[in-house]
N, C-alpha and C positions, 0 to 999 in steps of 0.2 A: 496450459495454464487454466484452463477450462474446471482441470479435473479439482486442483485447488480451489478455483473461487467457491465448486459445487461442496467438496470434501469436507473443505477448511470452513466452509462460514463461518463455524464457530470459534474458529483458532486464527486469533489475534497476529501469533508470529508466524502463520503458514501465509494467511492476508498479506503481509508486508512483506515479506521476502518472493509471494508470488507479483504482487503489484511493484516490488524494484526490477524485478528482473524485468517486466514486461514494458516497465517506462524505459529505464536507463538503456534494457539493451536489446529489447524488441522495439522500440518506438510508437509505442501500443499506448501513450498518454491518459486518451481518453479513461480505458478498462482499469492500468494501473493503478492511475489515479483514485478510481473508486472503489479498489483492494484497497489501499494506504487509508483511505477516510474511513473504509470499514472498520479496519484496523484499530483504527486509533479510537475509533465509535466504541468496540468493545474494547480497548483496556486504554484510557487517555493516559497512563504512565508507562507504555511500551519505548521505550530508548527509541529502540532502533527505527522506531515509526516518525516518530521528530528527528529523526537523524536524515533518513530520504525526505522527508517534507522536507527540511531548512536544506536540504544536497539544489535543491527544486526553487526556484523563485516562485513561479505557477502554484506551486502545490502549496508552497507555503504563506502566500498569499491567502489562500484558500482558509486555512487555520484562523 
């Protein structure tokens, strides 16, 4: 997940799909967490980015 956070900076949907997998199914919170907020930093009308926030109480608290 590495390779995306470096790859993808700039890529909004690589962000959020690399930050679900790492919360929902590595347990990686912390990192996930701040791929999703990148995420949503670069495009705030990404779906599927408020879709893992509001999945999250934590994360979407955050919002």
């Amino acid at each position: 997940m590495a390779v995306v956070a470096e790859r993808g900076s700039d890529d909004a949907v690589a962000l959020c799909n690399g930050g679900y997998a790492l919360t929902f199914m590595y347990g990686d919170f912390e990192v996930g967490a701040a791929m999703i907020d990148r995420a949503l930093a670069l495009n705030p009308n990404l779906a599927d980015g408020w879709r893992v926030a509001a999945a999250s109480p934590d994360l979407a608290t955050r919002w």
